[in-house]
C-alpha positions in Angstrom: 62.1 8.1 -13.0 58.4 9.1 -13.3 55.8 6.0 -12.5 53.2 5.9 -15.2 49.7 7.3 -14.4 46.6 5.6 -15.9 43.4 7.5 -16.4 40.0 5.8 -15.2 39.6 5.1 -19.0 42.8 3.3 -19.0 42.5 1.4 -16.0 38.5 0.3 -16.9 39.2 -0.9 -21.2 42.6 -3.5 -18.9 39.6 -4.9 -16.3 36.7 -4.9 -19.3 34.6 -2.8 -16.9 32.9 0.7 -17.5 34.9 3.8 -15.9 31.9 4.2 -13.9 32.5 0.8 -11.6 36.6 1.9 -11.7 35.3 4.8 -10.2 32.6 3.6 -7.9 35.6 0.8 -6.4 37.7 4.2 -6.1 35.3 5.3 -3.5 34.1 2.2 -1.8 37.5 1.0 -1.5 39.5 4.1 -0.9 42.0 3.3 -3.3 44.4 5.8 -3.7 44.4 8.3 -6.8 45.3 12.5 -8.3 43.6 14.4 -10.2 45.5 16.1 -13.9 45.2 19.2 -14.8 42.1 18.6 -16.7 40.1 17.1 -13.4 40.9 13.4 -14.7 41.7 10.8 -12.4 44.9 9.0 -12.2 46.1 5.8 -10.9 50.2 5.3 -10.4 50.5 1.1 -11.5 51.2 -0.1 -8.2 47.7 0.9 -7.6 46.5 -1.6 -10.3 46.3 -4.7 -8.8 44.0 -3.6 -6.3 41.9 -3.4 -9.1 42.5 -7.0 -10.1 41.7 -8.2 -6.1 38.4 -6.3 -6.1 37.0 -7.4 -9.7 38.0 -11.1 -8.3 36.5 -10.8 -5.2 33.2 -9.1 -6.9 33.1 -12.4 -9.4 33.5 -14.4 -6.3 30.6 -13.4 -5.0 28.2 -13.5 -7.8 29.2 -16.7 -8.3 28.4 -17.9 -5.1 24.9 -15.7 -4.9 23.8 -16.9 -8.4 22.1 -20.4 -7.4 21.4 -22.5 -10.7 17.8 -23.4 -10.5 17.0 -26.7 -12.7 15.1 -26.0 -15.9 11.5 -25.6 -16.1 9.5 -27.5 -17.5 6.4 -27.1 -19.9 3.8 -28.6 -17.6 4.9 -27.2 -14.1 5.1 -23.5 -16.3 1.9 -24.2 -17.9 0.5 -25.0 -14.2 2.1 -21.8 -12.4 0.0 -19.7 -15.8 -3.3 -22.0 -14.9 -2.6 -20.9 -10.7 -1.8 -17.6 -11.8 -4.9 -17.3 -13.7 -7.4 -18.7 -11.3 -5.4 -15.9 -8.5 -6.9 -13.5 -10.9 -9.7 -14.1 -11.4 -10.9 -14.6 -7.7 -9.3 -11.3 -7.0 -11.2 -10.2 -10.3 -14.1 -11.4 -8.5 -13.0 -10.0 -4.6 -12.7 -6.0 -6.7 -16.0 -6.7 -8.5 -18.4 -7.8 -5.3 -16.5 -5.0 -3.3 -17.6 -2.7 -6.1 -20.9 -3.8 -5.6 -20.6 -2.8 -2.3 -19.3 0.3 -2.6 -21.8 1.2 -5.3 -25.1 -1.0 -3.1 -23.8 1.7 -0.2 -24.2 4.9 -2.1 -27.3 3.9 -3.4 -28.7 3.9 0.4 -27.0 7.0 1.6 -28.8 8.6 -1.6 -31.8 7.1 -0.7 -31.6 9.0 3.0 -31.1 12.0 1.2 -33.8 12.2 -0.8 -36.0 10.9 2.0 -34.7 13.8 4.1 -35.2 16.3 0.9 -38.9 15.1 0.5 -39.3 15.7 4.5 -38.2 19.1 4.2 -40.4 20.0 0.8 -43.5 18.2 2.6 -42.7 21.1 5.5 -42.2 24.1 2.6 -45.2 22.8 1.2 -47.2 22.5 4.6 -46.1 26.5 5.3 -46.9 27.5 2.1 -50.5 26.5 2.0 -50.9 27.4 5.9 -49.4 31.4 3.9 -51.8 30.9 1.6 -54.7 30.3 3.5 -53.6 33.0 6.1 -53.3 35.8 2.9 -56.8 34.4 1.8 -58.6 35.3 5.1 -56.8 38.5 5.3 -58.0 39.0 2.0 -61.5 38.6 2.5 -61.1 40.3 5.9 -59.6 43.7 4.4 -62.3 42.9 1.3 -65.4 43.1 4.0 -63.5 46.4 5.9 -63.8 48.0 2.7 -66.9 47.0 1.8 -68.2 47.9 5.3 -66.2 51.6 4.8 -68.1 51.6 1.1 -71.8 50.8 3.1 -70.9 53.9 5.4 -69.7 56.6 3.1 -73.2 55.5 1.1 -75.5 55.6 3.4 -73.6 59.4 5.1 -73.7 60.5 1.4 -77.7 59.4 1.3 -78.1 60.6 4.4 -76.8 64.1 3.5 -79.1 63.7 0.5 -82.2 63.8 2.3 -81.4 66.3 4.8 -80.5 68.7 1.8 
């Protein structure tokens, strides 16, 4: 005779657990299963009862790790909100003074850099006018050549003048 098979839906809707845990148990526990033609998974009933030990042993252990804590009361919650709040608002007050920092620090290292921009346009500046002065006196210098060149070519053409 044939031993009946149970499907991982079968063997999850007898322990009141989802086929997800039947089939994470399957793998942590190595219990022993087949697969149908349609890829199910199938448990033969002697298999069951492993089942049982392992949802046990689970609800054994939760029971033992869940630690009943005594209700809490109003005051000791509303004093855990009052040291909670206070926590905040000295950290508020540690995030805004380190902003002030941060923002007091820039405000330096942009103050060296204009400093060090004005140095440089105080140099420009300083060349430019030493240019400028430098073009004037050229200027005049190539002004009294060609005035001198003018006084010459007069006084050859006057000269010729006379001679003539």
């Amino acid at each position: 005779m044939k031993e009946k098979l149970y499907k991982t839906k079968d063997v999850a809707d007898q322990l009141n657990v989802s086929a997800g845990t039947v089939l994470k148990w399957v793998k942590k526990h190595d219990i022993p299963y087949s697969v149908n033609q349609y890829g199910h998974y199938c448990f033969e009933e002697k298999h069951l009862p492993l089942f049982n030990e392992i949802k046990e042993q689970n609800r054994q252990l939760n029971s033992t790790n869940t630690k009943k804590e005594p209700p809490v009361t109003t005051n000791v919650l509303t004093e855990r909100i009052t040291n909670m709040e206070d926590k905040i608002k000295i950290l508020e007050r540690m995030v805004s003074s380190k902003a002030d920092d941060i923002v007091s620090f820039q405000l330096m290292e942009h103050r060296k850099e204009i400093r060090s921009v004005n140095k440089q346009l105080q140099k420009i500046e300083d060349r430019l006018y030493k240019l400028e002065d430098k073009k004037e006196t050229w200027a005049m210098t190539e002004l009294e050549k060609q005035t001198k060149k003018d006084k010459r070519v007069l006084t050859s053409i006057l000269s010729a003048m006379r001679i003539m």
